[in-house]
N, CA, C and O of each residue as an XYZ file, in Angstrom:
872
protein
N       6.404     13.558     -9.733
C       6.533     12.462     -8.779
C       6.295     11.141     -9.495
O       5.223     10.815    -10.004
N       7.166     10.575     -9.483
C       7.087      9.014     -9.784
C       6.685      7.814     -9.290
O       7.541      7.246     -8.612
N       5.613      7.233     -9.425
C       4.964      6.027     -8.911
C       5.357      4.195     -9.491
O       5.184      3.483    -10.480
N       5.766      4.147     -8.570
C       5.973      2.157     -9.037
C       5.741      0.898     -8.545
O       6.613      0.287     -7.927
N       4.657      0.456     -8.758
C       4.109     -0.809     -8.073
C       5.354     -2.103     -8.056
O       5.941     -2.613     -9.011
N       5.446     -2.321     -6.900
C       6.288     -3.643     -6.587
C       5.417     -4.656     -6.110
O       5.866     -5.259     -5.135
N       4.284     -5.026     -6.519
C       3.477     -5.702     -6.359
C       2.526     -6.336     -5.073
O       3.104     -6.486     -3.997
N       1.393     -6.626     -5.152
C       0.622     -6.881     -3.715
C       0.353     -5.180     -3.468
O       0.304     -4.482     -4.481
N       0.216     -4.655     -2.381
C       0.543     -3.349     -2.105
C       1.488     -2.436     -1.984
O       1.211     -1.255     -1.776
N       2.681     -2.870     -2.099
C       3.754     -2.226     -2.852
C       3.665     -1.357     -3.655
O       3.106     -1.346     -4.751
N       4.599     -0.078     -2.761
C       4.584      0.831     -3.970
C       5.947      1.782     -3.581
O       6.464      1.627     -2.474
N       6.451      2.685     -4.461
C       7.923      3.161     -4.519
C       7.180      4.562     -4.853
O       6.188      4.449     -5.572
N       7.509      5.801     -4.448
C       7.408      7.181     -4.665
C       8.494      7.941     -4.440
O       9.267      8.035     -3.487
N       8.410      8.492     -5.534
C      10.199      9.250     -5.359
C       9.875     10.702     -6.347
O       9.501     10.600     -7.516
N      10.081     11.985     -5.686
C       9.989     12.903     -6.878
C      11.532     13.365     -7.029
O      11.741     14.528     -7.375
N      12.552     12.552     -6.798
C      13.687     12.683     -7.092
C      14.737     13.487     -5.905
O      15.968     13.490     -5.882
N      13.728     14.175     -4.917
C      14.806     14.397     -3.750
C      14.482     13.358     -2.815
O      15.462     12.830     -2.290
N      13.399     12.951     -2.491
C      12.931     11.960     -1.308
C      12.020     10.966     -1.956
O      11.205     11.226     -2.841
N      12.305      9.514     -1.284
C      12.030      8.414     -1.529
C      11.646      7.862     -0.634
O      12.258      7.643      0.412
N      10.028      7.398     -1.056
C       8.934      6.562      0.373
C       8.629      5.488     -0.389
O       8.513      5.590     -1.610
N       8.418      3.991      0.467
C       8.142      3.095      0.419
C       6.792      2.512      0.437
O       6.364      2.924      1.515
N       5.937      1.864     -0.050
C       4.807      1.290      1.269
C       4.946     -0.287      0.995
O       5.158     -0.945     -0.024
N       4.752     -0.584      2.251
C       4.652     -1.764      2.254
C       5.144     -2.976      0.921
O       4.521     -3.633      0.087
N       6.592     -2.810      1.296
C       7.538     -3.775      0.259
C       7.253     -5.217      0.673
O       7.343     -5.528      1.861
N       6.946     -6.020     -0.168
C       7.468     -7.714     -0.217
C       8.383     -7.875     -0.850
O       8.100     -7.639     -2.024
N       9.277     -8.132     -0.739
C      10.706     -8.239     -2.035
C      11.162     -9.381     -1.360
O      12.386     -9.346     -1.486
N      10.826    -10.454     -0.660
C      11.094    -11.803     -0.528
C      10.306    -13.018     -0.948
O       9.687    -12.966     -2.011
N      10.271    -14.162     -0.171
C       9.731    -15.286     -0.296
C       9.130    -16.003      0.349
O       8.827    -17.194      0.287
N       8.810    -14.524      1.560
C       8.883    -15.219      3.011
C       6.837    -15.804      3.151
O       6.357    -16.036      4.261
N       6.201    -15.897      2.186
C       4.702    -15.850      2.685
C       5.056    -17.733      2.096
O       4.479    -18.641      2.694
N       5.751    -17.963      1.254
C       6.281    -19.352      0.889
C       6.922    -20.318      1.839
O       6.514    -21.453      2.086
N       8.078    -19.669      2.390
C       8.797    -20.099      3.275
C       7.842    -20.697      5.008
O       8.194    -21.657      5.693
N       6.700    -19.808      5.280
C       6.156    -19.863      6.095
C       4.984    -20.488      6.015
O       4.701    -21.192      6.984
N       4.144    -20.427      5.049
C       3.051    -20.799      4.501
C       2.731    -21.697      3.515
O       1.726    -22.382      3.702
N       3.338    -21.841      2.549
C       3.733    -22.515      1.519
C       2.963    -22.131      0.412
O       2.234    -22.762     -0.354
N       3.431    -20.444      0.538
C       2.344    -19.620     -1.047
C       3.304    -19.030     -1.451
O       3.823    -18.044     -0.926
N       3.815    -19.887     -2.972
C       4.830    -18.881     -3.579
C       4.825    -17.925     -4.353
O       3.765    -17.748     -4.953
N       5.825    -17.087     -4.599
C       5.358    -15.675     -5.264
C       4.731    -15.628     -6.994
O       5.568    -16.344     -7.543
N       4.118    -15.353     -7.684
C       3.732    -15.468     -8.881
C       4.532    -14.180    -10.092
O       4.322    -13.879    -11.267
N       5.293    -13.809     -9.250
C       6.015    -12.521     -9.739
C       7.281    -12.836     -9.042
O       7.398    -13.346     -7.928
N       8.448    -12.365    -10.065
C       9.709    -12.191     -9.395
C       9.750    -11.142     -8.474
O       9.056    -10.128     -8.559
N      10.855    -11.468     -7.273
C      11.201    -10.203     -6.541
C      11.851     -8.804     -7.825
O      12.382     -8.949     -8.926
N      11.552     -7.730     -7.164
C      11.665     -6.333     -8.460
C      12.876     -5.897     -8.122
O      13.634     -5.464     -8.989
N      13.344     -5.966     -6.391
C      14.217     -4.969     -6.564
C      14.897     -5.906     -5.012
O      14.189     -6.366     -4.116
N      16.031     -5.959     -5.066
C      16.869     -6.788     -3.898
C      16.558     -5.789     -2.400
O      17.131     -4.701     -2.356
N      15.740     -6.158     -1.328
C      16.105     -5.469     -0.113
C      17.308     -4.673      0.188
O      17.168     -3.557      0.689
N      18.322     -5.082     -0.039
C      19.366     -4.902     -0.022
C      20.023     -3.415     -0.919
O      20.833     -2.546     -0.594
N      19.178     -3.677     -2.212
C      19.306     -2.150     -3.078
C      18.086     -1.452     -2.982
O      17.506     -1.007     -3.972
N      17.617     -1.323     -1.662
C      16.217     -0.347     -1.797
C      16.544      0.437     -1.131
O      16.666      0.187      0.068
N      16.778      1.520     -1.568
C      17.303      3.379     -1.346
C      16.392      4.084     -1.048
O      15.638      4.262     -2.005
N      15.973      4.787      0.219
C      14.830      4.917      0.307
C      15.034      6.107      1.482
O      16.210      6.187      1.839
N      14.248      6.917      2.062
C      14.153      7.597      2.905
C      13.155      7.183      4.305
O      13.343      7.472      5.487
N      12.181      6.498      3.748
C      11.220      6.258      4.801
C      10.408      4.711      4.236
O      10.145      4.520      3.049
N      10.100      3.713      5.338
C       9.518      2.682      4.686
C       8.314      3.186      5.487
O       8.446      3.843      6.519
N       6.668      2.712      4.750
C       5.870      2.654      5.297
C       5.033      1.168      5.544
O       4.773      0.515      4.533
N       4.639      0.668      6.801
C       3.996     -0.782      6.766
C       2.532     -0.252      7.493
O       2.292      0.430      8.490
N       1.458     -1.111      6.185
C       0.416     -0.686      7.198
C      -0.115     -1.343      8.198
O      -0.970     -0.975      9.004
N       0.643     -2.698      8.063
C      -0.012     -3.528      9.610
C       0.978     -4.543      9.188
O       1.660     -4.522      8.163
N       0.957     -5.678     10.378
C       2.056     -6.330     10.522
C       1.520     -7.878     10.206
O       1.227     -8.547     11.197
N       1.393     -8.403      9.080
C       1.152     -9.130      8.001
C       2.749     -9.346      7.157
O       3.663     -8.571      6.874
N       2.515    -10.766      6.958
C       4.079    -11.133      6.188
C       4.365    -10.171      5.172
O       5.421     -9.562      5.000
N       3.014    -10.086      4.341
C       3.507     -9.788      2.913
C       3.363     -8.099      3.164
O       3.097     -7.500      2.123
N       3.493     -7.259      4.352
C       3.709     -6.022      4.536
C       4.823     -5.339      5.395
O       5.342     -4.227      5.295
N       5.056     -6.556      6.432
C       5.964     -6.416      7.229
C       6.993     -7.847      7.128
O       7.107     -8.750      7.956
N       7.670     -7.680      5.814
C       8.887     -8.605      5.661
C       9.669     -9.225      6.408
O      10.734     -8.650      6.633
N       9.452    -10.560      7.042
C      10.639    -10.860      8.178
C      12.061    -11.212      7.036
O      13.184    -10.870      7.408
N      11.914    -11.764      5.945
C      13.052    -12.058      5.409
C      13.549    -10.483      4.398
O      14.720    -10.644      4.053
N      13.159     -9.511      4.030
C      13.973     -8.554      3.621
C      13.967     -7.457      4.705
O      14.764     -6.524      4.607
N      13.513     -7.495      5.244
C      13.553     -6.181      6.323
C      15.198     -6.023      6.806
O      15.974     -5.069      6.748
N      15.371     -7.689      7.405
C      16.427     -7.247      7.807
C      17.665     -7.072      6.812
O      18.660     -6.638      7.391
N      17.835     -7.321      5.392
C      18.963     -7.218      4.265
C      19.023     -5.464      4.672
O      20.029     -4.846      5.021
N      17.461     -4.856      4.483
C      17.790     -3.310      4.111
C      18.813     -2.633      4.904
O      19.236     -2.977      6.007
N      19.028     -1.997      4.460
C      19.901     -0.646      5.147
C      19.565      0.026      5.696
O      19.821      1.197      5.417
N      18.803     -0.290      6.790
C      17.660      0.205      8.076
C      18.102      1.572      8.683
O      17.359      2.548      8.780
N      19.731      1.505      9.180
C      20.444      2.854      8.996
C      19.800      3.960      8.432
O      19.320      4.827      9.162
N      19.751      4.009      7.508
C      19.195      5.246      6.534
C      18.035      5.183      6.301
O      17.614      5.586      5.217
N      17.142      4.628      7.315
C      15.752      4.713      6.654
C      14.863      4.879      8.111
O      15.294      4.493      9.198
N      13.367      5.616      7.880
C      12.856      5.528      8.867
C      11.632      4.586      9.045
O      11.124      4.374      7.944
N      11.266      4.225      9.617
C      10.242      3.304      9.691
C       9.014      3.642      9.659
O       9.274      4.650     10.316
N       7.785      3.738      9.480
C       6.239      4.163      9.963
C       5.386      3.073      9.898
O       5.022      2.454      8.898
N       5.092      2.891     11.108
C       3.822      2.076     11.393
C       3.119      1.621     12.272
O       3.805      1.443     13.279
N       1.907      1.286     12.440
C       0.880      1.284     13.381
C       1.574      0.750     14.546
O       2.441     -0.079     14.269
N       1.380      1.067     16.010
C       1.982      0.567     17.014
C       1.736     -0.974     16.950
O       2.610     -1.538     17.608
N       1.159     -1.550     16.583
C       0.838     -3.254     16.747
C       2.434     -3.853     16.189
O       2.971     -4.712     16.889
N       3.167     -3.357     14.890
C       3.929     -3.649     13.790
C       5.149     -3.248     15.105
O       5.994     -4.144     15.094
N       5.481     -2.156     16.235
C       6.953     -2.164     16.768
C       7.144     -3.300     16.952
O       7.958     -3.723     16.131
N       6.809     -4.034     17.621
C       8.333     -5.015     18.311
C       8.672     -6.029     17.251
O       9.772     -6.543     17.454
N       7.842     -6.606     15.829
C       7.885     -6.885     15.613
C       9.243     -6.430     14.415
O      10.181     -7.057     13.923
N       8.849     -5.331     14.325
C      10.038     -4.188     13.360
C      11.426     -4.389     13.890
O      12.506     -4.700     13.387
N      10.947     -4.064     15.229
C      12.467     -3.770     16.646
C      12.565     -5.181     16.137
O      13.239     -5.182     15.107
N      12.168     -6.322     16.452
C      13.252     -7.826     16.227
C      13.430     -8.153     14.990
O      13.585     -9.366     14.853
N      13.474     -7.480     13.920
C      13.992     -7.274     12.970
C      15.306     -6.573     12.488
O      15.950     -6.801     11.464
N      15.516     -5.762     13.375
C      16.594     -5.196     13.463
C      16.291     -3.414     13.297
O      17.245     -2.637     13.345
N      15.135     -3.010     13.138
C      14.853     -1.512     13.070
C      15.037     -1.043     14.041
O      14.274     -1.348     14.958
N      16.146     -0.073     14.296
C      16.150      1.000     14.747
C      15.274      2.475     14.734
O      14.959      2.951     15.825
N      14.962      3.054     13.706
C      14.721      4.075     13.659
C      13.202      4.246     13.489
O      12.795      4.959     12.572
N      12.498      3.744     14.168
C      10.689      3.605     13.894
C      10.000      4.611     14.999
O      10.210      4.868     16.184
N       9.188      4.988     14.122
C       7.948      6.240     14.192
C       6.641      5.823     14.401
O       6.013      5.435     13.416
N       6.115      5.826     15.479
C       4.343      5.322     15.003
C       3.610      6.099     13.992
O       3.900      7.187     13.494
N       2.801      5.478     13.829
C       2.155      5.641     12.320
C       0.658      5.113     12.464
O       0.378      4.217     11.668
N      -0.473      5.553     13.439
C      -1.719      4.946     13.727
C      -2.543      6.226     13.043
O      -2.265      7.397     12.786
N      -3.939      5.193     12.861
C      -4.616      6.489     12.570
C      -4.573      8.048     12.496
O      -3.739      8.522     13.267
N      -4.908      8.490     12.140
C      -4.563     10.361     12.500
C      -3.302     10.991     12.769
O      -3.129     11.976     13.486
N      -2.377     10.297     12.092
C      -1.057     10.911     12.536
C      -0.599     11.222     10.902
O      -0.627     10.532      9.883
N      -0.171     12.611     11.198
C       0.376     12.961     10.168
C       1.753     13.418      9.818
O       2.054     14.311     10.611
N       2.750     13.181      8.942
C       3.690     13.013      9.433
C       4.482     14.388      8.071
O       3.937     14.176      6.988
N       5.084     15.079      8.011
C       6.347     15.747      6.795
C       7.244     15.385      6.438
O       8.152     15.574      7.247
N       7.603     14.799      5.363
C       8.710     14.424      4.843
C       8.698     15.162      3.329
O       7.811     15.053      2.482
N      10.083     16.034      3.226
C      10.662     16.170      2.510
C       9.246     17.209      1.754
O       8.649     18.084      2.381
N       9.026     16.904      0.628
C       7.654     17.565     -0.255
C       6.740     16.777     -0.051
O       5.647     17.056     -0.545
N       6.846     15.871      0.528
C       5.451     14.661      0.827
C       4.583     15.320      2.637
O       5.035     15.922      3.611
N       3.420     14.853      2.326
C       2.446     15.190      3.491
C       2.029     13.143      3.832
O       1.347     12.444      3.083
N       2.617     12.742      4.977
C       2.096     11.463      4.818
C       0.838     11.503      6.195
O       1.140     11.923      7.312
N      -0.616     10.969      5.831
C      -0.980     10.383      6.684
C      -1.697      9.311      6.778
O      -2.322      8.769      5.867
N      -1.589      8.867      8.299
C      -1.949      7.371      8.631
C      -3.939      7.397      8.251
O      -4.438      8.468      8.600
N      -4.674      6.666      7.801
C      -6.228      6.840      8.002
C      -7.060      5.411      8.325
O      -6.473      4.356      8.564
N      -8.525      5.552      8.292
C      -8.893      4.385      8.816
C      -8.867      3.192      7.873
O      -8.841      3.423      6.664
N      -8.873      1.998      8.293
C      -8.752      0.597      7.719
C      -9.517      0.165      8.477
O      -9.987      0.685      9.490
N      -9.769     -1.258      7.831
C     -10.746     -2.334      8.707
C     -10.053     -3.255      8.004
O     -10.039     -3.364      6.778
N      -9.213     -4.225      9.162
C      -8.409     -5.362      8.815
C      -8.899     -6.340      9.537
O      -9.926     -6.260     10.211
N      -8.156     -7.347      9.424
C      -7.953     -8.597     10.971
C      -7.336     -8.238     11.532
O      -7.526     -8.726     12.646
N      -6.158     -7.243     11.545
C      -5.207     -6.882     12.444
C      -5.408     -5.211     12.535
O      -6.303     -4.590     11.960
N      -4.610     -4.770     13.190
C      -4.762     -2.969     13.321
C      -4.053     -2.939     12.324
O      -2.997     -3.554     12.174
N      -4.765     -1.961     11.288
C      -4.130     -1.503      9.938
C      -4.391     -0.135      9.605
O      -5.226      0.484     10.264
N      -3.600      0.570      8.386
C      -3.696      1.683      8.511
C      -4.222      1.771      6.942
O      -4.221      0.720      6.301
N      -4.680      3.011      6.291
C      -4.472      2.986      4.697
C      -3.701      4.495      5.005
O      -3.555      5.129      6.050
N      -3.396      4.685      3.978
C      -2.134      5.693      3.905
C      -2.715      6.551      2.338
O      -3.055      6.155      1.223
N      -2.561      8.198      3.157
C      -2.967      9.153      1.937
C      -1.654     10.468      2.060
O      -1.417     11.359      2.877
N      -1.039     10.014      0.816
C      -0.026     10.632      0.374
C      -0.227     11.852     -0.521
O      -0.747     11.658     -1.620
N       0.240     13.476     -0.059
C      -0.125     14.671     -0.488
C       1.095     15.152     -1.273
O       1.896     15.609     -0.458
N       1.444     15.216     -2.197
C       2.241     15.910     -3.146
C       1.539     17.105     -4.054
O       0.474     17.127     -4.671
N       2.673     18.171     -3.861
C       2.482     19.169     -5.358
C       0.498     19.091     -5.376
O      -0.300     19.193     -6.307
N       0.377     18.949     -4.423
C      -1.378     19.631     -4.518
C      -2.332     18.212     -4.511
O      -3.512     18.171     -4.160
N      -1.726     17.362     -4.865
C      -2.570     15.884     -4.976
C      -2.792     14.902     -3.626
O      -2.196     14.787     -2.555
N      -3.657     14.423     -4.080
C      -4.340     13.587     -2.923
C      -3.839     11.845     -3.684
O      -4.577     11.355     -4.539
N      -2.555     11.098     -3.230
C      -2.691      9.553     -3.463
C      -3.446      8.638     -2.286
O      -3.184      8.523     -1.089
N      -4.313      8.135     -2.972
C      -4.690      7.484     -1.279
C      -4.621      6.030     -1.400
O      -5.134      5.550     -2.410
N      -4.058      5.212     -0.518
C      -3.510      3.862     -0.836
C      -4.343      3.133     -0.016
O      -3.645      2.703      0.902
N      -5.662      2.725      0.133
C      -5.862      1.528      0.699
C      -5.213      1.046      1.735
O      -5.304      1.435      2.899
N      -4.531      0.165      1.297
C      -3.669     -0.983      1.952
C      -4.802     -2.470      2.319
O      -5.797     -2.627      1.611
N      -4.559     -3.241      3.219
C      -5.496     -3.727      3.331
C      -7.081     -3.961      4.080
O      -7.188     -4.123      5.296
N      -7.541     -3.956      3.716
C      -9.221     -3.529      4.273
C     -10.303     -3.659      3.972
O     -10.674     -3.114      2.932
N     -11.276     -4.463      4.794
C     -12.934     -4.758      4.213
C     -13.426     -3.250      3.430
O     -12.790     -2.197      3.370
N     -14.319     -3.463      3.062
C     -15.281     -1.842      2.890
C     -16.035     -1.474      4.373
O     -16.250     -1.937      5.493
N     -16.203     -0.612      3.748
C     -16.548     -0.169      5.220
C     -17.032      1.667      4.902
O     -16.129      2.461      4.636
N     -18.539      2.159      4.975
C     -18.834      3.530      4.859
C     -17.558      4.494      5.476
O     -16.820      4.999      4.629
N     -17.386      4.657      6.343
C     -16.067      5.610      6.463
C     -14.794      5.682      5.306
O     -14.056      6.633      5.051
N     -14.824      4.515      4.801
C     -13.343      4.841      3.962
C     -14.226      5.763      2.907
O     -13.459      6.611      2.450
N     -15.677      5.925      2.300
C     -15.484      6.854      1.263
C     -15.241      8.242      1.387
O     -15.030      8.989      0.430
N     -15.284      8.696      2.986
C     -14.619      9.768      3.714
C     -13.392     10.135      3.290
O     -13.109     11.314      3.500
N     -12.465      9.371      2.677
C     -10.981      9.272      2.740
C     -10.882     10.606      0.371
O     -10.401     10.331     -0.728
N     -11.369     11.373      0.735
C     -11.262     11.636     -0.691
C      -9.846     12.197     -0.895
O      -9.027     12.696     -0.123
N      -9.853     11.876     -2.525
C      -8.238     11.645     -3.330
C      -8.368     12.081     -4.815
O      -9.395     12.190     -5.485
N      -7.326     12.261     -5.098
C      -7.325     12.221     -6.495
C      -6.986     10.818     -7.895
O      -7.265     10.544     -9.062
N      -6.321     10.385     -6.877
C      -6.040      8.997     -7.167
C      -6.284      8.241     -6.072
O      -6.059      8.620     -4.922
N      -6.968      6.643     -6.530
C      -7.522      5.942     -5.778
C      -6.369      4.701     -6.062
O      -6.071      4.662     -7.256
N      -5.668      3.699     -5.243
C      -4.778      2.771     -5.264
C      -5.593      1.595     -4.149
O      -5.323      1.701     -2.953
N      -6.556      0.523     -4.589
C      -7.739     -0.200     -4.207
C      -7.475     -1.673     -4.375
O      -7.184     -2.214     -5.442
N      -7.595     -2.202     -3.326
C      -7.418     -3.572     -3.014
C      -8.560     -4.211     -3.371
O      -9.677     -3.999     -2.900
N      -8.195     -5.185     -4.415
C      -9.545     -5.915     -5.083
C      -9.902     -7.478     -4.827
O     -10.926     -7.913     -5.353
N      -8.958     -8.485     -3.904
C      -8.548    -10.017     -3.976
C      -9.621    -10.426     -3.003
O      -9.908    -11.609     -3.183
N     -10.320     -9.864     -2.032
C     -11.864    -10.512     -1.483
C     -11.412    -11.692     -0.885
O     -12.266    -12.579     -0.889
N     -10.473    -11.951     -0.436
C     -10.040    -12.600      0.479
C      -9.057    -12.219      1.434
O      -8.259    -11.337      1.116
N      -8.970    -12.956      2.990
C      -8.230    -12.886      3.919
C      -8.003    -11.256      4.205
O      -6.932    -10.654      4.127
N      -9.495    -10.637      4.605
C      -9.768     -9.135      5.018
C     -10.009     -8.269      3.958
O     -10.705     -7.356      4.403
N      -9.737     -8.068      2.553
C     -10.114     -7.380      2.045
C     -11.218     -7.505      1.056
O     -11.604     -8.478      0.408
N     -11.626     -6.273      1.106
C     -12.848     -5.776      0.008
C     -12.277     -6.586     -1.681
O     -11.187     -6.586     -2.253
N     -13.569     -7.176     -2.012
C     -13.337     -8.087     -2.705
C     -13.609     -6.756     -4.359
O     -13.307     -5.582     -4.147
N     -13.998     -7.035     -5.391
C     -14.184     -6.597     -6.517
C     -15.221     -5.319     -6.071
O     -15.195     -4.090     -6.002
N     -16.103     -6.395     -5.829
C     -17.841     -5.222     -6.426
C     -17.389     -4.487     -5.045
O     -17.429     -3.289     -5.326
N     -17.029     -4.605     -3.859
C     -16.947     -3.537     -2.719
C     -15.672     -2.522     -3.658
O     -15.892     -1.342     -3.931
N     -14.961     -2.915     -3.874
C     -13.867     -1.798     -4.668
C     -14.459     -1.338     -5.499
O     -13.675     -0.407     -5.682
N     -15.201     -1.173     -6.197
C     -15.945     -0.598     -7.197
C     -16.870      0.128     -6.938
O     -17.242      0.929     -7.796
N     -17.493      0.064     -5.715
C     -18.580      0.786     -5.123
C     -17.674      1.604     -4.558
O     -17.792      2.742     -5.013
N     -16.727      1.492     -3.670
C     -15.935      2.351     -3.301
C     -15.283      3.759     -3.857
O     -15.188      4.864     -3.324
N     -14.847      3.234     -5.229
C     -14.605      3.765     -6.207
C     -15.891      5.186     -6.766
O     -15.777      6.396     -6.963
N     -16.861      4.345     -6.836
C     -17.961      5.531     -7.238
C     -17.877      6.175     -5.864
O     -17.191      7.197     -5.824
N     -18.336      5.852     -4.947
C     -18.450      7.175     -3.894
C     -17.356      8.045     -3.637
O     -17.589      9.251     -3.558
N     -15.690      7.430     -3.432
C     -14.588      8.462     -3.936
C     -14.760      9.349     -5.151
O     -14.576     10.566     -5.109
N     -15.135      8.664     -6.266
C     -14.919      9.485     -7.387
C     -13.825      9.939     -7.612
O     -13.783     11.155     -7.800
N     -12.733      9.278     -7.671
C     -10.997      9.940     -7.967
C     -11.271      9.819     -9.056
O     -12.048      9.036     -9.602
N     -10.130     11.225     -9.761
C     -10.068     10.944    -11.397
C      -9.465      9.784    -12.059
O      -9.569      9.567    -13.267
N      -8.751      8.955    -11.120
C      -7.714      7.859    -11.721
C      -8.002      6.813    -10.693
O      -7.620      7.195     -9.587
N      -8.423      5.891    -10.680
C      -8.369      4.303     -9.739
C      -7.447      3.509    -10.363
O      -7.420      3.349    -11.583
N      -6.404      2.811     -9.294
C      -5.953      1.917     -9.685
C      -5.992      0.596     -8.852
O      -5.960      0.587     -7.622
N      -6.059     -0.420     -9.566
C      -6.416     -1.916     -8.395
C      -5.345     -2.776     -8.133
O      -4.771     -3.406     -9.021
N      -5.065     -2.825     -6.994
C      -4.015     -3.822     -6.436
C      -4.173     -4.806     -5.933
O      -5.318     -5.254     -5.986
N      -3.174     -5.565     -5.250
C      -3.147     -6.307     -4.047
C      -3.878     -7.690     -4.754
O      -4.728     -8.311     -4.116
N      -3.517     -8.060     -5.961
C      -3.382     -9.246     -6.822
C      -2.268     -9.467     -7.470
O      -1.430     -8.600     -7.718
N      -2.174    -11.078     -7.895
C      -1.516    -11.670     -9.013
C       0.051    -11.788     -7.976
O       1.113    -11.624     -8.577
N       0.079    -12.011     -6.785
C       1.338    -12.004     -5.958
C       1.156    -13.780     -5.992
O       1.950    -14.540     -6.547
N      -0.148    -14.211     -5.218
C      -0.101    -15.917     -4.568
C      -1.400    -16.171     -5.863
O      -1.983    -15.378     -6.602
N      -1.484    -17.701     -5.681
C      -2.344    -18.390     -7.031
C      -3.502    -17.995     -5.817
O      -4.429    -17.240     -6.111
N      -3.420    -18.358     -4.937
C      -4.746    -18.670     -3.057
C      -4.874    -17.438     -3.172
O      -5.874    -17.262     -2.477
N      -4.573    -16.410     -3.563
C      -5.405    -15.284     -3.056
C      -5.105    -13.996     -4.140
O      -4.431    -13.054     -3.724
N      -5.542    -13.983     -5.320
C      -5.505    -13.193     -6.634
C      -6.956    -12.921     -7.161
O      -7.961    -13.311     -6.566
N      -6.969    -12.186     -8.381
C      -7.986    -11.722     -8.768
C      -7.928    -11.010     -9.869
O      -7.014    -10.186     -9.827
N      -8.598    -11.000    -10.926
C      -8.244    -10.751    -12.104
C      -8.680     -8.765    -12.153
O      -9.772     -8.352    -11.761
N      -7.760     -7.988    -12.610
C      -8.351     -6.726    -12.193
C      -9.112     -6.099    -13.383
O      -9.576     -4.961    -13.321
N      -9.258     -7.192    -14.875
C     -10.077     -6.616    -15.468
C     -11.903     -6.725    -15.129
O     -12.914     -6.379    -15.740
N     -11.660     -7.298    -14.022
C     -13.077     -7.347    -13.592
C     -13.478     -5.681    -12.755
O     -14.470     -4.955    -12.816
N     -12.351     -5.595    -12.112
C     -12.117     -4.203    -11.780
C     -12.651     -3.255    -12.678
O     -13.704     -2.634    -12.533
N     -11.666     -3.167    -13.838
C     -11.956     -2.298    -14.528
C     -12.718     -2.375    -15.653
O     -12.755     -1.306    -16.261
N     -13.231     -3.106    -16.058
C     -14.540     -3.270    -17.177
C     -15.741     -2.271    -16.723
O     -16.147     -1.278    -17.326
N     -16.188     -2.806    -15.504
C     -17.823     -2.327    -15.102
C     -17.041     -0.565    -15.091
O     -17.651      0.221    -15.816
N     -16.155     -0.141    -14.556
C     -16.029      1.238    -14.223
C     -16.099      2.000    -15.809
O     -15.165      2.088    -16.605
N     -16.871      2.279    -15.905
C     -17.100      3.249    -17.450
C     -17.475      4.878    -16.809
O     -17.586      5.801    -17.616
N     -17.610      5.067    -15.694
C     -17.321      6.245    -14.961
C     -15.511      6.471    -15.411
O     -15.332      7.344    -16.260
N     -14.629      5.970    -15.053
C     -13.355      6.119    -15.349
C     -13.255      6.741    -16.141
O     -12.851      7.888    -15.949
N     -13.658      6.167    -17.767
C     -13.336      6.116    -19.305
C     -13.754      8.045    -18.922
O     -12.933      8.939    -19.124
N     -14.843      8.230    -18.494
C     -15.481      9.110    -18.860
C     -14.721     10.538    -17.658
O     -14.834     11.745    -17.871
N     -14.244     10.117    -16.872
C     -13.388     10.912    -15.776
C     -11.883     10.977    -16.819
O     -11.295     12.031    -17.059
N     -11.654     10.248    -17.099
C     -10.319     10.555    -17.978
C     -10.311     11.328    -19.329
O      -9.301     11.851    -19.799
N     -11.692     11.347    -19.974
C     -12.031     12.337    -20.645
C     -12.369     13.808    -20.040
O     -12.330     14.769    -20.809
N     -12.576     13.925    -19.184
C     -12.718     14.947    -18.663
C     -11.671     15.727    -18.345
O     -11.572     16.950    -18.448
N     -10.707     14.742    -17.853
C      -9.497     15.272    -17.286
C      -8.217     15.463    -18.256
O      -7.289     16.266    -18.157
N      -8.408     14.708    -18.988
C      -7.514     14.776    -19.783
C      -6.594     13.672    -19.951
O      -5.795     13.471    -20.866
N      -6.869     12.909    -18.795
C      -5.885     11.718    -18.481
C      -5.480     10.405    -19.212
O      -4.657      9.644    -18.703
């Protein structure tokens, strides 16, 4: 299975028969509206994103795209996300949307997707993706909060920018030790200058890692 960050919380999973999304920004729209422009080029045109299923975990610009949503090829794709995110999806032009709240678990293809808890400003979801025996578990966006170390994985995908709802550094890092995944990775930076974070701060203090990847082999 193949993993590819499109930046912010963005991510592409494909083990070559089926292709899931999470939460794409591939526009300009947090600029256009706000006046925060992107610090990264768009990766991949709305328009050429081939996909089987998009996932949004709450309905936030930079998760729920008003300017690429509607380019995609909505046709062929299904939607998932927290009931707060429909109508906003529907006036976008989605047709084909699935709720996607807490505790819902959904089958696609070789993937096990389910919705789990978040603590946002808005109703949000984090999303733990089951392949070939593995646990991916994606964050998305969210304070800390004792319940998420409930959420165990094999890989950890951790929002580190400590602003505008989420768990800033040292909460991702604490997080991190009580998961204990063999692999952490830190996101949801280096998109806007207003709200980034450098992720070697992330990963310096974690010397648990160094020592989990020796173990594992990784």
């Amino acid at each position: 299975m193949k993993i590819i960050w499109l930046g912010q919380s963005g991510y592409l999973l494909s083990d070559g028969i089926t292709t899931i999304c999470i939460d794409p920004y591939l526009s300009d729209a947090v600029n256009r509206i706000a006046g925060r422009p992107r610090m990264v080029g768009i990766p991949i045109l709305p328009e050429k994103l081939y996909v089987d299923a998009v996932i949004c975990t709450h309905n936030h610009v930079d998760h729920v795209d008003p300017d690429a949503i509607p380019k995609m090829q909505k046709e062929n794709m299904i939607f998932y996300a927290p009931t707060d995110c429909k109508q906003t999806l529907m006036n976008l032009g989605v047709t084909q949307y699935l709720p996607f709240d807490e505790g819902t678990r959904v089958v696609l293809g070789n993937f096990i997707l389910e919705a789990v808890f978040a603590d946002h400003t808005v109703p949000a979801i984090g999303v733990v993706v089951t392949h070939a025996g593995k646990r991916y578990y994606f964050t998305g966006d969210t304070y800390y909060h004792p319940k998420l170390a409930d959420i165990k994985c094999d890989v950890l995908f951790v929002s580190i920018n400590g602003k505008l709802g989420n768990m800033d550094v040292e909460d991702a890092i604490r997080l991190t030790n009580e998961i204990k995944p063999q692999l952490a990775v830190p996101n949801h930076y280096g998109m806007f200058a207003s709200n980034t974070e450098d992720p070697e701060k992330y990963m310096v203090p974690n010397r648990f890692i160094m020592e989990w990847n020796k173990e594992y082999n990784l």
